[in-house]
Rosetta silent file (secondary structure, phi, psi, omega in degrees, C-alpha in Angstrom):
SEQUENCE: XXXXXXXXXXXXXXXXXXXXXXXXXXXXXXXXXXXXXXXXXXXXXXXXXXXXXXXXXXXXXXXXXXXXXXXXXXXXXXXXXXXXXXXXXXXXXXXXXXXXXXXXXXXXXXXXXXXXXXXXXXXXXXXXXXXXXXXXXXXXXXXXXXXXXXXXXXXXXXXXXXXXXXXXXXXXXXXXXXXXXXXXXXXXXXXXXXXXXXXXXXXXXXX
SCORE:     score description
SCORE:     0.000 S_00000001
   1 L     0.000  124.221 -177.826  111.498   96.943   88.369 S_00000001
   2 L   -98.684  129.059  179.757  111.326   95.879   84.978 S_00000001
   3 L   -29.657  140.664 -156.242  109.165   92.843   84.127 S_00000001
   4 L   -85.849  149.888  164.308  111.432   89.411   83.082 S_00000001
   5 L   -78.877 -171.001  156.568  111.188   88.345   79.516 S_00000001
   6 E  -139.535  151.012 -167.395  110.353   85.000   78.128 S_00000001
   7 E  -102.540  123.592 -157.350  112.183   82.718   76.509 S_00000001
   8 E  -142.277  129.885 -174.505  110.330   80.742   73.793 S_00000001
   9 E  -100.840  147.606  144.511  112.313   77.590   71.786 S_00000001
  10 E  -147.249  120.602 -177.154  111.584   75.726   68.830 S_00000001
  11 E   -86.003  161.987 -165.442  112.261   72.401   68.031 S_00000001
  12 L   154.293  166.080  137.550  111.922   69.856   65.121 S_00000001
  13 L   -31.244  147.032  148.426  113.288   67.851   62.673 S_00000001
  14 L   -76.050  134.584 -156.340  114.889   69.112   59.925 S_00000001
  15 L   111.370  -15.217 -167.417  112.606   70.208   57.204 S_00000001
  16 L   -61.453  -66.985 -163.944  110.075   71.268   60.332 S_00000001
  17 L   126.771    4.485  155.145  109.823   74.527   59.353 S_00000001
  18 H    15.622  -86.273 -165.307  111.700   76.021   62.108 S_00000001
  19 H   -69.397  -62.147  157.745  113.312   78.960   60.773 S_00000001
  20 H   -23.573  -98.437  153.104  110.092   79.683   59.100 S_00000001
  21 H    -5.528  -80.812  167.826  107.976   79.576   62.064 S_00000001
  22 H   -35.101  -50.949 -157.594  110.331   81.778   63.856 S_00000001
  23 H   -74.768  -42.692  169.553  110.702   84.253   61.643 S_00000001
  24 H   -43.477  -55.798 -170.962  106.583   84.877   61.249 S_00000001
  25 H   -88.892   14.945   97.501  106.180   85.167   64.936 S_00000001
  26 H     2.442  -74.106 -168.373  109.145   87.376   64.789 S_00000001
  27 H   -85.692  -34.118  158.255  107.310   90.051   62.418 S_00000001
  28 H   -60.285  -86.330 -176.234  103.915   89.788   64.741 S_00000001
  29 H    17.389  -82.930  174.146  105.762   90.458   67.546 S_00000001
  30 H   -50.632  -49.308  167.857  107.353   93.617   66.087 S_00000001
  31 H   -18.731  -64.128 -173.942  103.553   94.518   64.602 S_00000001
  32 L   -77.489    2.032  176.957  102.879   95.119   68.409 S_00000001
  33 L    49.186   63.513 -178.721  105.786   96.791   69.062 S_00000001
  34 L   -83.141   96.745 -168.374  107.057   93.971   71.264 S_00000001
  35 L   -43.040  154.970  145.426  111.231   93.871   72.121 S_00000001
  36 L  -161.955 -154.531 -154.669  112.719   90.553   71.128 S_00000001
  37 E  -157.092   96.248  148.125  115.616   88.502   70.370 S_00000001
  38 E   -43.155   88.512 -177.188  116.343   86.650   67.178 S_00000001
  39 E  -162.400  178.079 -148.999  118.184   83.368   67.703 S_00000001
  40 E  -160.124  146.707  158.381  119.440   80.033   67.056 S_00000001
  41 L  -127.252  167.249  -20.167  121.672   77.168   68.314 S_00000001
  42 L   -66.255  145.813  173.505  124.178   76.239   68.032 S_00000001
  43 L   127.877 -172.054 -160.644  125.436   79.772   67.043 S_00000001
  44 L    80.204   26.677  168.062  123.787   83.102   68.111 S_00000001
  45 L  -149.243  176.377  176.747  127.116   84.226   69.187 S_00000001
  46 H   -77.136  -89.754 -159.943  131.062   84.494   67.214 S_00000001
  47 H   -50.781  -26.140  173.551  131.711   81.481   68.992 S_00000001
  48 H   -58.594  -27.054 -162.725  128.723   79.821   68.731 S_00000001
  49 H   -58.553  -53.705  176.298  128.762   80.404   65.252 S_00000001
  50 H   -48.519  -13.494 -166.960  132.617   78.881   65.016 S_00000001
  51 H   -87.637  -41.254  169.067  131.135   76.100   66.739 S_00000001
  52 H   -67.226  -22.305 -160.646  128.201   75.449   64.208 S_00000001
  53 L   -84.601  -30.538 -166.833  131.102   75.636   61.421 S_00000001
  54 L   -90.102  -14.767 -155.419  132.738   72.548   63.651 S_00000001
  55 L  -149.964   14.707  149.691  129.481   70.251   64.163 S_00000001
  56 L  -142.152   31.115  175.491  127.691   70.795   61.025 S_00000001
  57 L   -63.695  107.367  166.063  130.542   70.972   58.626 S_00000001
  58 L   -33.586  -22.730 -150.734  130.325   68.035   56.145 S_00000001
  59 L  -113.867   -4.421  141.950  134.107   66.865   56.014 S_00000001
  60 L   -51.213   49.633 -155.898  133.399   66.209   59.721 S_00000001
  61 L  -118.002   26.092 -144.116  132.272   63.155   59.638 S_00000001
  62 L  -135.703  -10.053 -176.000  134.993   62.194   61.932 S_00000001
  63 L   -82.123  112.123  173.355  133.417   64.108   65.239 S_00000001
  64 L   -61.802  139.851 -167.637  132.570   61.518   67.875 S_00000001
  65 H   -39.081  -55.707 -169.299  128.971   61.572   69.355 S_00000001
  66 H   -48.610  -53.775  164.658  130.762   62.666   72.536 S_00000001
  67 H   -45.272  -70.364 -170.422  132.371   65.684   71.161 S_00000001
  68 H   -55.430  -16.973 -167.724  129.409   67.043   69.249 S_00000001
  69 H   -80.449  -59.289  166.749  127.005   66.383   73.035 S_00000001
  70 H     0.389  -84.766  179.124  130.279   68.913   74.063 S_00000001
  71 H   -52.721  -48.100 -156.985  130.366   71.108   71.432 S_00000001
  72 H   -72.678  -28.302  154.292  126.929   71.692   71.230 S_00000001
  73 H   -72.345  -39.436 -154.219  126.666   72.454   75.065 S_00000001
  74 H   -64.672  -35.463 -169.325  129.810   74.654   75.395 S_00000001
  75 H   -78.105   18.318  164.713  128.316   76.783   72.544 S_00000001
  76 H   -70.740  -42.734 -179.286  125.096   76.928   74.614 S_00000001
  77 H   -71.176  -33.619 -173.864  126.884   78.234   77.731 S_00000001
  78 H   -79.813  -43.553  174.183  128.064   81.284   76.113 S_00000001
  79 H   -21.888  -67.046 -161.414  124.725   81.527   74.403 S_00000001
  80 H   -76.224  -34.244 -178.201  123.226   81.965   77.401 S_00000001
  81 H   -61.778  -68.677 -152.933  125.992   83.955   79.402 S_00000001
  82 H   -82.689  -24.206  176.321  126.072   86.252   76.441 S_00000001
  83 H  -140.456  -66.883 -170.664  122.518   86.935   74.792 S_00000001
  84 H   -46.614  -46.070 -156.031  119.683   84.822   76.516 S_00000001
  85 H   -77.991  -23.132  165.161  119.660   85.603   80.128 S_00000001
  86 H   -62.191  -47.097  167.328  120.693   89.515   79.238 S_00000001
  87 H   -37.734  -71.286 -168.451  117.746   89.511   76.629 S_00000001
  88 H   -62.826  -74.122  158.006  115.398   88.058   79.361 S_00000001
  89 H    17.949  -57.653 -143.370  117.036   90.100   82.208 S_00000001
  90 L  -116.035   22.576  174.063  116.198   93.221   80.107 S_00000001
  91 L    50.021   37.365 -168.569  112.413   91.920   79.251 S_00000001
  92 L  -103.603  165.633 -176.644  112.651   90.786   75.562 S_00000001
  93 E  -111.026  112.336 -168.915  110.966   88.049   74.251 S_00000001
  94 E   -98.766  146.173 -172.031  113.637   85.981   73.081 S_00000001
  95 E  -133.126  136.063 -176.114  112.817   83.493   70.135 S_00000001
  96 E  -134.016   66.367 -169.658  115.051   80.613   69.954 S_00000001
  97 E   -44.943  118.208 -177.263  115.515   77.923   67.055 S_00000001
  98 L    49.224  160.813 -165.569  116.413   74.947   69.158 S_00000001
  99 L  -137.819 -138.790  128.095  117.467   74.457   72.690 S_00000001
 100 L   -40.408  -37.595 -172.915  118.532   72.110   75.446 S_00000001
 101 H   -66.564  -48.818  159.986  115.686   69.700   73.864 S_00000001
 102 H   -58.232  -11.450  153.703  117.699   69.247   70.989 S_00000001
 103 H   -84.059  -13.500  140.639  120.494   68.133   72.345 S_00000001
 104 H    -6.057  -74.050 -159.119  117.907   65.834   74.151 S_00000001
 105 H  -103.978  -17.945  162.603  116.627   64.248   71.416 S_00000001
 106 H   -61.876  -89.377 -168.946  119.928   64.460   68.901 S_00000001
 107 L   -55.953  -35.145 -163.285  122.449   63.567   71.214 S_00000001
 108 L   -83.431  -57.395  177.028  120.643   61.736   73.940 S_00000001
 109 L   -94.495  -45.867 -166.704  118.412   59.435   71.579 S_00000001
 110 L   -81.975   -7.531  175.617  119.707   59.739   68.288 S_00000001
 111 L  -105.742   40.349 -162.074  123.541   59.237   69.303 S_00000001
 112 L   -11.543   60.068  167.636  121.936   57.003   72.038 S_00000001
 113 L   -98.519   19.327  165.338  124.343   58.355   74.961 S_00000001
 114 L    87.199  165.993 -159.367  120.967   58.657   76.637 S_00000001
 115 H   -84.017  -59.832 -171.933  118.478   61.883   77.938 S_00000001
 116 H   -79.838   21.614  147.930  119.756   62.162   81.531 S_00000001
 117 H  -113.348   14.423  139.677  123.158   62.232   80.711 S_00000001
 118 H   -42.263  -47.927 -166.406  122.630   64.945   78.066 S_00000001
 119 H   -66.284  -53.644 -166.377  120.334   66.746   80.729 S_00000001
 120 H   -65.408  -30.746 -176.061  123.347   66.405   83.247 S_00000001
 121 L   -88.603   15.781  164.861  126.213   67.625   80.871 S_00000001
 122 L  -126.325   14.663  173.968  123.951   70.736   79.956 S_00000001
 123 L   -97.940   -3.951  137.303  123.025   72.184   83.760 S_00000001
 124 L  -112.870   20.095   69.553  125.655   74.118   83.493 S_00000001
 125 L    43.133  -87.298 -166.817  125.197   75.376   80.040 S_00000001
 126 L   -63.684  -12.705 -173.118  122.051   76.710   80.864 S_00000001
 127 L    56.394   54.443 -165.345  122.426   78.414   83.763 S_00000001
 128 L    43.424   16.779 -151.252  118.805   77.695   85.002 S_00000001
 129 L  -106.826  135.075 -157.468  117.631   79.433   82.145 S_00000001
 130 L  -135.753  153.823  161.185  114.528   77.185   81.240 S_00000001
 131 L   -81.528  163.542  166.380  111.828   77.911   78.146 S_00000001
 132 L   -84.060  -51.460  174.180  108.613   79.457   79.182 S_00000001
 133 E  -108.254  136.253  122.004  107.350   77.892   75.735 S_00000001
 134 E   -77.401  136.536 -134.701  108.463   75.091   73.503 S_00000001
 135 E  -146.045   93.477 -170.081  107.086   75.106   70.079 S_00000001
 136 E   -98.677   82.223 -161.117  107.406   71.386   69.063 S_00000001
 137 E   -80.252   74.577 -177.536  107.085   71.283   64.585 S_00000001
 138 L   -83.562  107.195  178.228  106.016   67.904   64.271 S_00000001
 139 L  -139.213  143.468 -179.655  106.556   66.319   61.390 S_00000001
 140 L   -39.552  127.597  176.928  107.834   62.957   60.146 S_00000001
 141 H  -132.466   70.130  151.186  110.958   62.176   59.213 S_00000001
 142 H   -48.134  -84.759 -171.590  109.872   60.849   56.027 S_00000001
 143 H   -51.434  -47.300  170.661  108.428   64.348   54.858 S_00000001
 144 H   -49.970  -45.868  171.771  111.191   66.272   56.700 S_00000001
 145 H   -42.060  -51.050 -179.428  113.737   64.466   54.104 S_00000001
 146 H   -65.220  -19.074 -179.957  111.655   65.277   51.332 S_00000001
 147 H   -69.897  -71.064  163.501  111.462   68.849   52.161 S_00000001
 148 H   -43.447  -29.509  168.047  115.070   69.226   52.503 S_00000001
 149 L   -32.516   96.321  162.726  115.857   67.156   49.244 S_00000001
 150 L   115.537  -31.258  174.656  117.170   68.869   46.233 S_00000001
 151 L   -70.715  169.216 -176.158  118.262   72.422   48.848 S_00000001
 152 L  -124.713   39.157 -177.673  121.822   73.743   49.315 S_00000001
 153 L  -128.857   43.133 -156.480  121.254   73.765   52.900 S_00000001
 154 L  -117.895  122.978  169.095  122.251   69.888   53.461 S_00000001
 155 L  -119.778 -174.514 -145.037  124.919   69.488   56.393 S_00000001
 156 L   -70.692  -49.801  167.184  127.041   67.532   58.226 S_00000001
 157 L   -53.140  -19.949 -157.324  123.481   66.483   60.287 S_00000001
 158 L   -76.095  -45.925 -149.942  121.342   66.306   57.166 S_00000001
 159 L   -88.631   31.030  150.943  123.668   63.419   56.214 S_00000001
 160 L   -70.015  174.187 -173.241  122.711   60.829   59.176 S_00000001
 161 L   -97.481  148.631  171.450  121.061   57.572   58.394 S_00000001
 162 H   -11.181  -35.306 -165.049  117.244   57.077   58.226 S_00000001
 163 H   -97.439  -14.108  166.559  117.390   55.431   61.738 S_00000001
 164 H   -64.826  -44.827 -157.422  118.993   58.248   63.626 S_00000001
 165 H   -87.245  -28.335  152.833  116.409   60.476   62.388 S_00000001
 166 H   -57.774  -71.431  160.111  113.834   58.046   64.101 S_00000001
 167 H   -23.660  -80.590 -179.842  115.285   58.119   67.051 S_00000001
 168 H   -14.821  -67.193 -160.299  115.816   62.073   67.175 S_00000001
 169 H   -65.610  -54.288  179.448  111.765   61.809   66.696 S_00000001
 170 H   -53.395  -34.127 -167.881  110.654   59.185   69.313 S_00000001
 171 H   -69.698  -30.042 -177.134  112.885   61.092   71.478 S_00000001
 172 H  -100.173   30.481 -169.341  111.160   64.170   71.255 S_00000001
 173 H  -102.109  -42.158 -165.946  107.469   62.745   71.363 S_00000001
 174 H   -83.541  -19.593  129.814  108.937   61.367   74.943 S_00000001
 175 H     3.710  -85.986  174.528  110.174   64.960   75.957 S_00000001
 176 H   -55.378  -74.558 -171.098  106.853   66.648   74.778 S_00000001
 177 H   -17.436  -52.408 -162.139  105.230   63.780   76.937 S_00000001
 178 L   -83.482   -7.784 -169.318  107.374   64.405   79.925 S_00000001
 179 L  -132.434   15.124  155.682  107.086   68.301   79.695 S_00000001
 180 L    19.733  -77.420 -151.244  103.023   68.540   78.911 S_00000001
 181 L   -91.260   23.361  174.808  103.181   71.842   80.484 S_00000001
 182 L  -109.890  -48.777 -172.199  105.933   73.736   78.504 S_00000001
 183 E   -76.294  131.293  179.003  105.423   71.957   75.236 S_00000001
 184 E  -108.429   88.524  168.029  103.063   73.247   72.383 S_00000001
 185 E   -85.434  139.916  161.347  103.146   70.811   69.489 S_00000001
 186 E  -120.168  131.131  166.172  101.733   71.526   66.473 S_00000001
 187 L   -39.209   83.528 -147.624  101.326   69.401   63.323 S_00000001
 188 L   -80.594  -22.184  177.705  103.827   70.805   60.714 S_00000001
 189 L   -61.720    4.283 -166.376  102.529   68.828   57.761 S_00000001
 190 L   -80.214  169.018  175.677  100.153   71.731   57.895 S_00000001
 191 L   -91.434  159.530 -132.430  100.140   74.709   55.516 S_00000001
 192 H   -88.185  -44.658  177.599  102.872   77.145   56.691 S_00000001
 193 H   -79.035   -7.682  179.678  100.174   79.866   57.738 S_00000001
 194 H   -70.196  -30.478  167.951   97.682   77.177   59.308 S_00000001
 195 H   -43.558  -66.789 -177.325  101.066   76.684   61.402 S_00000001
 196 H   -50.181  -47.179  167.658  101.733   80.350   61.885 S_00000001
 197 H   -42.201  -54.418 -152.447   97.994   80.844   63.377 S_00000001
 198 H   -82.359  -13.027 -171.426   97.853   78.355   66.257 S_00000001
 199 H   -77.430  -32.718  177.345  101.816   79.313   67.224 S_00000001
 200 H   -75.409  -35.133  165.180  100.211   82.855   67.630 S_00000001
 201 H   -19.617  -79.846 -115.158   97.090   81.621   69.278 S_00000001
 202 H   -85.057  -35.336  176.310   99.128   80.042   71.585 S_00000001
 203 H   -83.779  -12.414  150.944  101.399   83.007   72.320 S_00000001
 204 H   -46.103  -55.534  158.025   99.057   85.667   72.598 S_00000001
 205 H    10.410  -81.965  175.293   97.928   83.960   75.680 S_00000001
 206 L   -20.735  168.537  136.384  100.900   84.483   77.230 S_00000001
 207 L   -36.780    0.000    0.000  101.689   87.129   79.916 S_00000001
């Protein structure tokens, strides 16, 4: 019977270093000549992707909090239908830029329609599919702005105001708090390989 996979998210701000992050423990991975799965919400599928074109589009600005908590599950369910749970199923180590937690802490705090009715409009989304790890890039977001500043990567999200982007952040310090044993935060104001180290640390561990 072949051994289950694991599913391992990462969350942040924008500007966290995400993408980054991923991509390092990506290329260790492979070093060891580990399967895995390269992926992202919303998108990691043709619809998710069509989905990301609708909820981070600029000339949206017209999408009701309610929609986007929607959008952002339905392209989750096929996410999950279509690449996570076969990837774990088939005993890859799926790497995942953002997750249920982000609609958490986006939708839930920073469009304050609240966590547990975020949680409840996404349990069937997920299909019970849970992370083994969360990878939590914590960084202010003061610095996250500054990072992003001046790129050609500035979206529909990029353009909320200063106090959304607080929210987003309290929301996911009360998250980590509530999920101790899933969440790994690390300080992101860090230099991008003192980052890369402890996320490997911490996954080496693993099973």
């Amino acid at each position: 019977m072949k051994k289950r996979g694991l599913l391992i998210t990462f969350e942040g701000l924008e500007g966290s270093g995400k993408s980054t992050q991923v991509g390092l423990l990506a290329s260790k991975l492979k070093e060891l000549n580990r399967q895995i799965k390269v992926t992202r919400e919303p998108g990691g599928t043709r619809i998710g992707e069509l989905i990301r074109q609708i909820t981070h589009n600029r000339e949206n600005v017209d999408l009701t909090a309610v929609a986007e908590s929607y959008l952002m599950a339905a392209s989750r369910a096929q996410h999950v239908r279509e690449i996570i749970r076969p990837a774990i199923e088939a005993g890859l180590i799926v790497l995942c830029d953002r997750f249920i937690d982000s609609s958490l802490a986006y939708q839930g705090y920073g469009r304050r329609l609240g966590e547990e009715a975020i949680f409840q409009l996404n349990k069937l989304a997920t299909d019970d599919i849970f992370p083994d790890l969360t990878v939590f890039l914590d960084i202010t977001p003061e610095e996250g702005f500054k990072r992003r500043n001046g790129t050609d990567k500035i979206d529909r999200l990029d353009l909320q105001q200063a106090d959304f982007y607080k929210r987003v952040y309290q929301g996911y310090k009360k998250i980590a708090g509530k999920n101790k044993e899933r969440y790994f935060i690390v300080d992101s104001h860090q230099p991008i390989n003192t980052v890369a180290d402890k996320i490997w640390k911490k996954v080496v561990r693993m099973r």
